[in-house]
C-alpha positions in Angstrom: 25.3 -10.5 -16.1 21.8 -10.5 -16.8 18.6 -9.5 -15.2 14.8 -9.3 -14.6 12.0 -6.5 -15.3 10.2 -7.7 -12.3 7.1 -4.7 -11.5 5.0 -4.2 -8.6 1.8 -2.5 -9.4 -0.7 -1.4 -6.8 -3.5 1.0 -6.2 -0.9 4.1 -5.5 1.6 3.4 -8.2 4.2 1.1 -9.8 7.3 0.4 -8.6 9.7 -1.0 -11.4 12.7 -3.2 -10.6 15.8 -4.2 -11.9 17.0 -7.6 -10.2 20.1 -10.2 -11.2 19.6 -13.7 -12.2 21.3 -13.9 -8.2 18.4 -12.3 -6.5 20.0 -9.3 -5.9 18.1 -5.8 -6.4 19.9 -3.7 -8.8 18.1 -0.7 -9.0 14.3 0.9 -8.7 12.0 3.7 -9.5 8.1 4.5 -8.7 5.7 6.1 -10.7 2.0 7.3 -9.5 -1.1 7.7 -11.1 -4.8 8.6 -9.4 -8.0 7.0 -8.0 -11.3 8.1 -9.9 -14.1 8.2 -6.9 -17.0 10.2 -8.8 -19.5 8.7 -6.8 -20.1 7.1 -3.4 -18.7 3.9 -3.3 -17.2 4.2 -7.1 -13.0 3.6 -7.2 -11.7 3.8 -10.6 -8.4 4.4 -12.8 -7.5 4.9 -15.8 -5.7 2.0 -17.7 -3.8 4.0 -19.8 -2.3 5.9 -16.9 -1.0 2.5 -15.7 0.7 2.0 -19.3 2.4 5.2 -18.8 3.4 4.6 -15.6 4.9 1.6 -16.3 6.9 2.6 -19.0 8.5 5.3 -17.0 9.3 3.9 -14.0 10.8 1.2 -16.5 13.3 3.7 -18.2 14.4 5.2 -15.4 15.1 1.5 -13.2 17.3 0.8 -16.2 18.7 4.2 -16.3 19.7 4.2 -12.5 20.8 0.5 -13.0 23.3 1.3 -15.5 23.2 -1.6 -17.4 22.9 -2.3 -21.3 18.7 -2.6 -21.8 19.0 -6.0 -24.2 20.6 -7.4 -20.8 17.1 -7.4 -19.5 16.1 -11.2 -20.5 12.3 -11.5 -18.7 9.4 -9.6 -17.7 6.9 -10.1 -15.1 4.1 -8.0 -13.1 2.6 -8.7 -9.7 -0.4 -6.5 -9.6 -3.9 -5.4 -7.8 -6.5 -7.8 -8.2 -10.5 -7.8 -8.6 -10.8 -5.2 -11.1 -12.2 -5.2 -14.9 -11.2 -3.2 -17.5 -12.8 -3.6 -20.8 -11.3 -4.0 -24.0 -12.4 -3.8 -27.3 -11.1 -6.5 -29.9 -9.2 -3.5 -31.5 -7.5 -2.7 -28.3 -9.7 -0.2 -27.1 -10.5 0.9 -23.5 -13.7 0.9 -23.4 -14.3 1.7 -19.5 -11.8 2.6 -16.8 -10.6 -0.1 -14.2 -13.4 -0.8 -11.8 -11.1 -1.4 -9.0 -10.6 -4.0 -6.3 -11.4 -1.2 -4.1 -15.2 -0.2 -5.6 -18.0 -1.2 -3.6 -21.3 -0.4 -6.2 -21.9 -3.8 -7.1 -23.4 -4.3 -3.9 -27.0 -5.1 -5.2 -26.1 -7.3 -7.7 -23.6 -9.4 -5.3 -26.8 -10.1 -3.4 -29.2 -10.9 -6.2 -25.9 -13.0 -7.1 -26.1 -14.8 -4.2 -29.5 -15.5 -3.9 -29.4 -17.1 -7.2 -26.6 -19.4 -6.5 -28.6 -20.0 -2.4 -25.5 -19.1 -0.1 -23.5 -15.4 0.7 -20.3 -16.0 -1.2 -19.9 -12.8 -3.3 -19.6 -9.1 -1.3 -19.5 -5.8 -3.3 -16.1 -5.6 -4.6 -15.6 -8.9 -6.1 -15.6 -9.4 -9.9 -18.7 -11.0 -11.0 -21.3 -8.6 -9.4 -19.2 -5.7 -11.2 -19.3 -7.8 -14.1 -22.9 -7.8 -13.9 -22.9 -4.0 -13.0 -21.3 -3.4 -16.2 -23.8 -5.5 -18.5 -26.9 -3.6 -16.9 -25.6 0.0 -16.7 -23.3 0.2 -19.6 -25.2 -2.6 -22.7 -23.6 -0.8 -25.4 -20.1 -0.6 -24.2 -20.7 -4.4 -22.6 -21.7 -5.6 -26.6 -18.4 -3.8 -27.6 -16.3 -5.6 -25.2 -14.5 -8.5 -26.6 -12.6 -9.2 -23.4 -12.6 -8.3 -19.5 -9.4 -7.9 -18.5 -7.5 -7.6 -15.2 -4.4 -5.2 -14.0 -2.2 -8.5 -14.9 -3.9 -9.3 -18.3 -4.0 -6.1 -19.3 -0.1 -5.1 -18.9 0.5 -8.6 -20.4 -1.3 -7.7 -23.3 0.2 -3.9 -24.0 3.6 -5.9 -23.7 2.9 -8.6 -25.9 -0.4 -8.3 -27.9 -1.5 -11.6 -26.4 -4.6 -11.9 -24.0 -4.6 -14.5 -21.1 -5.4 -14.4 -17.5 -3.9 -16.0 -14.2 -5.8 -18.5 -11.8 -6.8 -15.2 -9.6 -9.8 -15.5 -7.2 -11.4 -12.7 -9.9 -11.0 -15.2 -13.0 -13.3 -17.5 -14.2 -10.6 -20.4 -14.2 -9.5 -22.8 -11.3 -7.2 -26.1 -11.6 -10.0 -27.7 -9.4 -12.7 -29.2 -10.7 -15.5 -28.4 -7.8 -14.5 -24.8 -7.2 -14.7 -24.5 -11.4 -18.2 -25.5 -11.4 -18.8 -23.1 -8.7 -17.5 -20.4 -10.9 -19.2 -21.3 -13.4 -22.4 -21.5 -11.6 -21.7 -17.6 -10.6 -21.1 -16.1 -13.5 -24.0 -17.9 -15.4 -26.0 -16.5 -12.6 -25.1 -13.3 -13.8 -25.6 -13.9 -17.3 -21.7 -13.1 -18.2 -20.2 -14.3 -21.1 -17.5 -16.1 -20.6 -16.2 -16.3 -24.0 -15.5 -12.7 -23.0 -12.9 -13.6 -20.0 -9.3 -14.4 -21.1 -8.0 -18.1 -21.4 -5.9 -19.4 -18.8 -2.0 -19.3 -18.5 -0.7 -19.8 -14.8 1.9 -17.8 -13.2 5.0 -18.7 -14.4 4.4 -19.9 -18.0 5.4 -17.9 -21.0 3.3 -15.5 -22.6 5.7 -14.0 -25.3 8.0 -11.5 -26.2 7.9 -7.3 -26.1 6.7 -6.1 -29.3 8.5 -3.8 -30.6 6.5 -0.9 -29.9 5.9 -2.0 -26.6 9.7 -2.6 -26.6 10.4 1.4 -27.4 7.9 2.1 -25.3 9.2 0.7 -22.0 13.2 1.2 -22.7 14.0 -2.7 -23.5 14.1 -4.6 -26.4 12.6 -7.2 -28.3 15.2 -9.8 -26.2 12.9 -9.4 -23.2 10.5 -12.6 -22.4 7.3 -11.7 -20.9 6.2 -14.5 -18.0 2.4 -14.3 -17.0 2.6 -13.0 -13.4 0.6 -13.3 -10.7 -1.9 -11.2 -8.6 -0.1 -8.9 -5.2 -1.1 -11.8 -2.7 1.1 -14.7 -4.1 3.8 -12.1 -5.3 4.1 -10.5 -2.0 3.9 -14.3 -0.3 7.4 -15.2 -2.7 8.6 -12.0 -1.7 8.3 -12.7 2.1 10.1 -16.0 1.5 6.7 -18.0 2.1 7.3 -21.3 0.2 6.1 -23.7 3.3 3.1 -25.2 4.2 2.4 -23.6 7.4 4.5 -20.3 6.5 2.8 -17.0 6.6 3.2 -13.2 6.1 1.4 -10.0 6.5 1.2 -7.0 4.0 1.4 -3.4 4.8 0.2 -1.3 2.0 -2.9 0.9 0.8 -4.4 -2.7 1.8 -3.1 -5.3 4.2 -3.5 -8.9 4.8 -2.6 -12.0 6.5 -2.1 -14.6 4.5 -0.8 -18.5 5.3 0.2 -21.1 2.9 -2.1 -24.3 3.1 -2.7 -27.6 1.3 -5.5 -27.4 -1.4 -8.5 -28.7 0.2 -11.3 -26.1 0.5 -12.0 -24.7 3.8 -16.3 -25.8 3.8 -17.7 -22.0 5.3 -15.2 -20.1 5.9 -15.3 -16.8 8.1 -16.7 -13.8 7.0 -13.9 -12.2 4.3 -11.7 -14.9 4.1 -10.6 -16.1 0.7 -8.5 -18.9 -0.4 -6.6 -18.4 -3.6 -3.5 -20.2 -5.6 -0.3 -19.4 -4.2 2.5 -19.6 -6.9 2.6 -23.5 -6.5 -0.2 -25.1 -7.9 -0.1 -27.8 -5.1 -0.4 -25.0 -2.5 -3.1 -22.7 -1.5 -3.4 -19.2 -0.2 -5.7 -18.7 3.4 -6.4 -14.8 4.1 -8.2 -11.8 4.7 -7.9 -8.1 3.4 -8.3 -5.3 5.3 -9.5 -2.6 3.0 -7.8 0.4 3.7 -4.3 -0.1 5.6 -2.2 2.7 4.8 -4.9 4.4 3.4 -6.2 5.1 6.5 -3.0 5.8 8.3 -2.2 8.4 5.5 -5.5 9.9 6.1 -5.0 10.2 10.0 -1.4 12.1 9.1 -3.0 14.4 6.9 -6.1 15.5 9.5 -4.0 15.9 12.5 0.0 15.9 11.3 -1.1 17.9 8.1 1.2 21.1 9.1 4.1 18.9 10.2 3.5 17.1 7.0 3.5 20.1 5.1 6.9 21.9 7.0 9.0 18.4 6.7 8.3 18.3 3.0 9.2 21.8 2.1 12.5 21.3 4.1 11.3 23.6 7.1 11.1 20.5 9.9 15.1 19.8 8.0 16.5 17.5 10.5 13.3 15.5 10.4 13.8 12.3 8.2 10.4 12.3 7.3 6.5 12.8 8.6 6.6 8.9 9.3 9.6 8.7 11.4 8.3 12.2 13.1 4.8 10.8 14.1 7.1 7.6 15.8 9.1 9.4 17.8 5.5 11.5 18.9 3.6 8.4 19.8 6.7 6.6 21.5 5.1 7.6 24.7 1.6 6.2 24.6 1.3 3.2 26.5 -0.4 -0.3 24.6 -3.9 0.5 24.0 -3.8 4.5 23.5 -5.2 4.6 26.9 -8.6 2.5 26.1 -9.2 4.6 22.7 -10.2 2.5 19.5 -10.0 3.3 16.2 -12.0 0.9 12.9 -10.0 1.6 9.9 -12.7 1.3 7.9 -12.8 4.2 5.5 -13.8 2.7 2.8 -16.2 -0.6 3.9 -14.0 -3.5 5.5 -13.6 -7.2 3.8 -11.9 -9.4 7.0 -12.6 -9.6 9.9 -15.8 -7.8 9.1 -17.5 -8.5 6.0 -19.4 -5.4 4.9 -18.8 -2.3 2.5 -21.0 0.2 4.5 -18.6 -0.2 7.4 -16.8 3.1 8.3 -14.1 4.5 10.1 -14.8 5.2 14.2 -13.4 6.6 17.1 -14.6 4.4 20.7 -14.3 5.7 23.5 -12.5 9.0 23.3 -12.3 11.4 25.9 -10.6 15.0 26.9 -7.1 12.9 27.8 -6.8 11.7 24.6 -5.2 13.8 21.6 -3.6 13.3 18.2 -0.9 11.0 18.9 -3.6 8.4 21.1 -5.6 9.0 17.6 -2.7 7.9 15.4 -1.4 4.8 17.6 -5.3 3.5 17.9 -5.0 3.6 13.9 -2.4 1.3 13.9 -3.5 -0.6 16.6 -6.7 -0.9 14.7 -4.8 -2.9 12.1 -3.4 -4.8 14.4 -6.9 -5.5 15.8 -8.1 -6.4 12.1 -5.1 -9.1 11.7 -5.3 -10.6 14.7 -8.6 -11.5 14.2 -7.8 -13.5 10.5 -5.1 -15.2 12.4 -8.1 -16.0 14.8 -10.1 -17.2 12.0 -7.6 -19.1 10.5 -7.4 -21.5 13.5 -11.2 -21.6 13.2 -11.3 -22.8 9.5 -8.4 -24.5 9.6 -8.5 -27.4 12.2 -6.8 -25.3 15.0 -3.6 -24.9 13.2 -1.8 -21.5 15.0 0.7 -19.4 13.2 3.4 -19.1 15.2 5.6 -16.2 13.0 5.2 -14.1 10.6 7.4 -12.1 7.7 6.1 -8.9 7.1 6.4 -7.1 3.9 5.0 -3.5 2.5 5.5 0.2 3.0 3.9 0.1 6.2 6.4 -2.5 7.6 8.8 0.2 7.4 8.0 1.6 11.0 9.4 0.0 13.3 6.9 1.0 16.2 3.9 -0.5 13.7 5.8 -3.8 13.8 6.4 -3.8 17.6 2.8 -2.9 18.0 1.4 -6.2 15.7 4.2 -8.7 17.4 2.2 -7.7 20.9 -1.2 -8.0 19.4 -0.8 -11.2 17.6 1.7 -12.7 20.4 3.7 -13.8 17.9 7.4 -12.8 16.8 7.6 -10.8 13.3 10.2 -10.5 10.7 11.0 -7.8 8.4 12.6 -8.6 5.3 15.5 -6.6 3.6 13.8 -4.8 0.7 10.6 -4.2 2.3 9.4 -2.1 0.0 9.8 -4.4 -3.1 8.7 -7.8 -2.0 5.9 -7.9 -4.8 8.7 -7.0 -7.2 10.9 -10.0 -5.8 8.1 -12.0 -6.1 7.0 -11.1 -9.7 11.0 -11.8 -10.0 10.6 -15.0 -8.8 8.0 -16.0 -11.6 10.2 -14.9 -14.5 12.9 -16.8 -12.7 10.8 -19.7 -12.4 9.7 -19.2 -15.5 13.1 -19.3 -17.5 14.1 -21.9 -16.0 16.7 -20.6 -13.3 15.0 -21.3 -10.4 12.4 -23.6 -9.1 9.4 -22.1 -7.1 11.1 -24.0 -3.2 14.1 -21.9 -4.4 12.5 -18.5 -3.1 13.9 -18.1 -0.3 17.2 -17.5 -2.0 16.0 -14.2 -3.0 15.2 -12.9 0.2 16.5 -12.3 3.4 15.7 -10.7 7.3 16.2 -7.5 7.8 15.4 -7.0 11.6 12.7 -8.9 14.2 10.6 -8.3 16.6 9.2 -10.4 19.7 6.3 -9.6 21.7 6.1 -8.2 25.0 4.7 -9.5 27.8 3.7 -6.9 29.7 1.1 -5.6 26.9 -0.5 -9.0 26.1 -3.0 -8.4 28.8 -4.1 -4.7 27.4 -4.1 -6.1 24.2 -6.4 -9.0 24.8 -8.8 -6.7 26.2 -8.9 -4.3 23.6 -9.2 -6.9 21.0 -12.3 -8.3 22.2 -13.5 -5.1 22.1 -12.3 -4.2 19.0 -14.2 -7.4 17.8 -17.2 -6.0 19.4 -17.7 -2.5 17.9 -19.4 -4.5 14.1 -21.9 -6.4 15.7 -22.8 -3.4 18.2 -23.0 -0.6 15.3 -23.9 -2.8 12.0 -27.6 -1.3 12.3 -26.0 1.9 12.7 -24.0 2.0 9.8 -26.7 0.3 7.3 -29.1 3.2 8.3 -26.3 6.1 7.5 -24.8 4.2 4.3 -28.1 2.9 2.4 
């Protein structure tokens, strides 16, 4: 038998995975590394942290595998998007990842966009950092020979070679229009572009494992490396998405909803959506991100479920299965809605449905019968809220078109009440996958498969299956629709409000 190295890397950690040429998930391990926030608005890590990482989840996938390392045949990472990491033409790091997640290009977005005459860019997209870069950091910007991203730069500590995927962050696109409106951006912010990678999509070759990357990672020079794809199209293969018309939704430090479509441009889309490549070239991806998914959720546990947190984990709280599966048996109680309480989990800006990075986290409408458990139901209601309202705007911007199910993938979709909670908000049934967890790793699977040759990308599906459903309930769809029109109501109410405390 042989198998995959198949990696999915997001803003928490890496998880690496061992998977047949069958599909089948042999073995895993998950390695951490931190978020740099010096500054308001600044997210940042380290690069060579995510090397490290890498390399010792790696080791130890294969080690709990138990399989011969020069059986592991191809390579491929799904990872975090819309960051730059600088590299000199040595190798060098010159600057740590400016993250998907940092907001401080906000000015130069908007000059950005006044330049090019319509709002397109926001504060965490590439081009405006790219521009942050050139003005705030000349000497280390004349240094840099290339900007990579997460995908590029793994690619190129495995291989030595330097390319980059047809992500919404890179200067490349397989259509001509939305090519010259690249181009138009980044020569609005004077950027280079001999100093962005060339172009290799997803599942084309990129070469084999050096052999000091080789060493490195536990493998061996046997091992191809495939070029990979950003978390959106991974996670989309992972969730068996292959369909015009199929969609799924991503529960992770992030979340999104995200729907396969044919490759004509929406004209104006709604505020935060983006439309990106899926892993066919004939396809495209519709969605929205909400910033901080999980993020927020772990946040809420650690304010008001911080002791229980704290006893579960020290093995006090011992017939506890963990602070998650506590907090669901807690909140089993509250009734749909949290009893008119609402919670934006927006904690660090928001990208979809609500389009601005100086959007924060709020509490509506609380009062003396509320307490912690209405507080951490509201939070994932408010996600709910936040992907309702992209499947909203997707049958805005796309002709009236509804979704009518969606696969669910993540962390998050672990939690069963979470689930039950989005199937009454968005009326629509949703499926959970087997191998929740891993569904960016099964997708970065998929390319390699792809890639070698094994698999074509409508074969997908054969990789995954459902784990468990859930339907909506009737009797909440009422309480839901009111709270969602609320929910939708608290941005345009408080934008003045947060401008004025977040200049």
């Amino acid at each position: 038998m042989n198998y995959i190295a198949a990696y999915d890397f997001g803003t928490s950690g890496v998880k690496a995975s061992i998977v047949d040429f069958e599909g089948n998930l042999i073995a895993s391990s998950e390695r951490g590394y931190g978020l740099l926030c010096p500054r308001h608005g600044y997210a940042e890590q380290n690069p060579e942290d995510y090397w490290q990482a890498v390399c010792s989840a790696t080791k130890a996938a294969v080690g709990k595998a138990s399989i011969d390392k020069k059986l592991v045949l191809g390579l491929a990472f799904s990872t975090q998007g819309m960051g730059i990491i600088p590299v000199a033409a040595d190798g060098t790091v010159l600057y740590n990842n400016i993250t998907w997640l940092d907001s401080r290009a906000g000015d130069q977005a908007n000059r950005i966009n006044v330049a090019i005459g319509e709002e397109y860019l926001n504060a965490n997209d590439v081009v405006g950092k790219l521009l942050w870069f050139q003005e705030n950091e000349p000497e280390l910007y004349s240094k840099t020979a290339y900007f990579m991203d997460c995908t590029c730069f793994l690619n190129y500590k495995c291989t030595g070679k330097v390319y980059m995927e047809l992500t919404r962050s890179s200067p490349h696109s397989l259509d001509e229009a939305e090519l010259q409106h690249k181009h138009t951006m980044y020569a609005a912010a004077g950027v280079d572009l001999s100093k962005m990678p060339p172009l290799k999509t997803c599942t084309e070759f990129v070469g084999t494992l050096l052999p000091q990357a080789a060493e490195e990672l536990g493998l061996t020079v046997n091992a191809g490396v495939y070029m990979g794809t950003g978390d959106v199209p991974a996670a989309a293969a992972g969730a068996a998405c292959s369909k015009l018309g199929d969609a799924h939704i991503y529960l992770g430090s992030s979340a999104w909803l995200t729907v396969l479509k044919d490759t004509a441009r929406v004209k104006n889309p709604c505020p935060g959506i983006y439309e990106m490549y899926s892993m066919n070239k004939e396809q495209m991806i519709y969605g929205g991100c909400v910033q901080s998914c999980c993020m927020t959720y772990e946040w809420a546990i650690n304010q008001y479920y911080g002791v229980e947190r704290k006893l579960i984990e020290t093995g006090v709280l011992s017939s506890t299965e963990s602070i998650y599966q506590f907090i669901e048996n807690d909140i089993r109680d509250i009734p749909a809605g949290s009893n008119g309480l609402l919670v934006t989990p927006w904690l660090h800006g928001e990208h979809c449905p609500v389009l601005d990075e100086r959007a924060r986290g709020t509490y509506i409408n609380v009062t003396n019968q509320h307490d912690r458990r209405h507080i951490l139901n509201a939070v994932l209601e408010g996600v709910a809220y936040s992907l309702r309202g992209q499947v909203d705007y997707y049958e805005k911007d796309c002709g009236g078109r509804r979704v009518t199910s969606v696969t669910a993938v993540g962390g998050g979709a672990l939690r069963d009440r979470w689930l039950q909670i989005i199937a009454d908000v968005l009326n629509i049934p949703v499926h959970r996958t087997a191998n929740v967890r891993h569904a960016g790793a099964m997708g970065a699977a998929v390319v390699a498969a792809v890639g070698m040759g094994l698999y074509t990308l409508e074969d997908a599906g054969k990789f995954i299956s459902i784990e468990k459903s859930f339907y909506p309930r009737p009797e909440n769809k009422a309480v839901y629709d009111k709270m969602y029109r609320n929910f939708m109501s608290v941005y345009p109410a408080l934008k003045n409000i947060y401008a004025d405390l977040n200049p």
